[in-house]
C-alpha positions, 0 to 999 in steps of 0.5 A, a space after each residue: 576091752 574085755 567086755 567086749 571081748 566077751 561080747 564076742 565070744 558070746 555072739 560067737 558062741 551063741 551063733 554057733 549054738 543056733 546054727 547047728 541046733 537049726 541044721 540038725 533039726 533040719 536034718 532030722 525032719 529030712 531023715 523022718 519025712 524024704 521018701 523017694 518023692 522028695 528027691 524028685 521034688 528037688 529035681 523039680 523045684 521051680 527056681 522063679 518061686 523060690 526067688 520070688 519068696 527071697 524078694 517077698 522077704 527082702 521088700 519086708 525088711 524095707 517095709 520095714 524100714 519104712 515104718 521106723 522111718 514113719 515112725 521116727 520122723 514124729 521126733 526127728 527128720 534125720 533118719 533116711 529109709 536107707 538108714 531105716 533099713 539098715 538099722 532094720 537089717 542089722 538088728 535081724 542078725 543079732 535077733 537071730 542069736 538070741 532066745 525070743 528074737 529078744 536082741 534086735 531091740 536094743 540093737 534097733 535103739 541104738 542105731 536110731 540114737 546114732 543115726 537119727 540124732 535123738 536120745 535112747 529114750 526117744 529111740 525106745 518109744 519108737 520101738 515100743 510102739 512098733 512093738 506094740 503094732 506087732 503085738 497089736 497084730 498077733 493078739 487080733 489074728 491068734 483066735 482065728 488062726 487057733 480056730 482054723 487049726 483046732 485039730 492041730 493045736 488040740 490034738 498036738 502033743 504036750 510039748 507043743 500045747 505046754 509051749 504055746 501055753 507058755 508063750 501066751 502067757 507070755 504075749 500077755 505078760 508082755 501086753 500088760 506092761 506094754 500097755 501100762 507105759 503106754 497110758 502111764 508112762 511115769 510108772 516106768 521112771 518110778 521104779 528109778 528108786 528100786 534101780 538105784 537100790 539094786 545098783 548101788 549095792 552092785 556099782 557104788 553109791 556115786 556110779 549109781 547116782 550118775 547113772 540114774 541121773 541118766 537114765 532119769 533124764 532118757 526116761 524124760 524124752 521117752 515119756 514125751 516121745 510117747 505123749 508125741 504118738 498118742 496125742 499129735 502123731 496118730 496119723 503116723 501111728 496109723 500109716 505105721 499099722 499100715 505097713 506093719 499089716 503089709 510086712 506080716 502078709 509079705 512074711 507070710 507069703 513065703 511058705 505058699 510061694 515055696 510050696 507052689 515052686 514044688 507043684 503043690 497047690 498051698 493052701 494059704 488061709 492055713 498056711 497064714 494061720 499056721 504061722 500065727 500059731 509058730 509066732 506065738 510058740 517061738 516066743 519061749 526063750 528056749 534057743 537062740 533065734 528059736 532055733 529047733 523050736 522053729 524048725 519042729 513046729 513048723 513041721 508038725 503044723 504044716 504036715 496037717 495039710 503038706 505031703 510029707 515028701 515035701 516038708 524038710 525041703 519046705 522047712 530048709 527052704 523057708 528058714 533058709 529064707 527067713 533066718 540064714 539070710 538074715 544072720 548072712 545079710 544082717 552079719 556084713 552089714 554089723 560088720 560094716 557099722 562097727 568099722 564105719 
C-alpha cells in the first residue's frame, strides 16, 4: 500500500514539476517576443488550422496504434487496434512526466501483457522493435535536418550545442545496445548472473532466486519474440516502418498547420528538420516530459525562420497539442484502467 502510495506522490509531484516549468517557459518566450503583432495575430488565428493540427495529432496516436497492433499480431491475435490505441494513449500521459519521455515504455509493456494475453518478455520485444523503428527514423534524417539548419545549430549558443552533443551521444548509446539484443539477444540474459549479485545483497538469496528464475523465464519469450520478427515477421516489421513514417510526418505537420492559421506561409522542409533536431535535444533527461527544454528550443530553432510575434503563440499552441493533451486525454484514460 505504500509503494503505491509513493507512487502517487511522485507522478504528482513529477506532473506538477512539468507543468509549471512548461507555462513559465511558455510565459517567458511571451514576455521576450509579444510585440503589438502578436495580439492581433491572436485576433486573428484561423480556428480550422488549429483544429486541423489536434486531428493530425490524434490520427498519430491511431497510427500508432496500429503498428503496435502489426506488430503484436506476429505473437499474439488478442489485442484489438482500439486496445492498441489505448495503450498508446495511456502511456503518452506517463512519458510526459518523465525526463526523456522514458516512462511510456514500461507502461505500453504492460498493458500489452494484459490486454494482449502474452508475457512481459514478448511484450518488451514489441516495444523494442518499435523503438528501434523510431531510432531507425531519426538516425537516417538527423544529417539532413542538421544540414538544412547549419546556421542554427553551429552558430547556436554552448547550451544548446553541449545538448545536442549530449543527446547524440546518447542516440548512439542507445543504438548500440539496441542493436547488440537485437542480433544477440542471449547477451541481455547473461547479465542474469550480475542481477542476481545485485539483488541478493538488496532482497535475500531466496527473493533473488525467485526473481531471476522469473526474469529467466521473461527473457526466454523475449529472445523467441525477437527471433519471430527477424527471421518470420518481416513483412509485419516493414508495414510497421510504414506506419512509424507516417505518424512522424503526422507530428510534423503540426507546427506548418499552426503557422498557416496565423497567415504565415511555413516553410515545412525547415520546420521537418527543426523538429528533428528538438527530437535529438529532448533526449537529455533534464525535466519531466522535457519540460522547458521543449519550449526554449523550439523557440530558438523556429525564430531562424518564423516573425517573432508569432512564436509564443506558436509555442503554446504546438505543445498545447503535443503535450497538455496528451497528459489531459492520456490522464482519464489511466484513470479509467486502474479502475476497470
Amino acid at each position: 500500500m505504500m509503494g503505491w502510495e509513493k507512487k502517487k506522490r511522485y507522478l504528482k509531484h513529477s506532473l506538477a514539476i512539468a507543468i509549471v516549468v512548461s507555462i513559465l517557459s511558455i510565459f517567458l518566450i511571451f514576455e521576450l517576443t509579444s510585440t503589438k503583432e502578436t495580439i492581433e495575430a491572436i485576433t486573428q488565428i484561423s480556428p480550422c488550422y488549429f483544429l486541423l493540427a489536434v486531428c493530425f495529432h490524434l490520427l498519430g496516436w491511431i497510427v500508432w496504434g496500429t503498428r503496435i497492433r502489426v506488430l503484436s499480431g506476429t505473437i499474439s491475435g488478442l489485442l484489438t487496434l482500439r486496445d492498441a490505441i489505448k495503450i498508446v494513449v495511456a502511456s503518452l500521459f506517463t512519458a510526459a512526466i518523465t525526463p526523456s519521455h522514458a516512462g511510456g515504455e514500461p507502461v505500453r509493456v504492460y498493458l500489452i501483457a494484459k490486454e494482449g494475453g502474452v508475457s512481459f518478455g514478448d511484450a518488451s520485444a514489441i516495444i523494442l522493435l518499435e523503438r528501434m523503428l523510431d531510432l531507425i527514423f531519426i538516425i537516417l534524417i538527423t544529417p539532413l535536418a542538421v544540414f538544412l539548419l547549419k546556421d542554427v545549430v553551429f552558430q547556436s549558443g554552448e547550451e544548446i550545442r553541449f545538448l545536442l552533443g549530449t543527446s547524440i551521444l546518447i542516440l548512439i548509446l542507445a543504438i548500440i545496445i539496441i542493436v547488440q539484443i537485437l542480433y544477440r539477444p542471449e547477451w541481455i540474459k547473461n547479465r542474469l548472473p550480475v542481477i542476481a549479485k545485485i539483488s541478493r545483497f538488496f532482497i535475500g538469496s531466496t527473493r533473488s532466486k525467485r526473481l531471476i528464475d522469473e526474469l529467466s523465464v521473461e527473457m526466454d519469450a523475449f529472445i523467441r519474440s525477437l527471433r519471430s520478427f527477424i527471421q518470420i515477421a518481416t513483412g509485419r516489421v516493414f508495414v510497421a516502418w510504414v506506419l512509424t513514417i507516417i505518424y512522424w510526418l503526422l507530428e510534423f505537420m503540426i507546427p506548418p498547420l499552426i503557422l498557416m492559421g496565423l497567415g504565415h506561409e511555413p516553410e515545412i522542409l525547415k520546420a521537418f528538420a527543426s523538429q528533428i533536431v528538438l527530437m535529438v535535444l529532448v533526449l537529455v533527461p533534464i525535466t519531466p516530459g522535457s519540460s522547458g527544454v521543449a519550449e526554449l528550443g523550439f523557440t530558438t530553432i523556429f525564430a531562424v525562420f518564423v516573425e517573432a510575434s508569432l512564436l509564443a503563440i506558436l509555442v503554446f499552441a504546438w505543445r498545447f497539442i503535443t503535450y497538455y493533451l496528451n497528459i489531459i486525454v492520456g490522464g482519464l484514460l489511466s484513470i479509467d484502467i486502474m479502475r476497470g
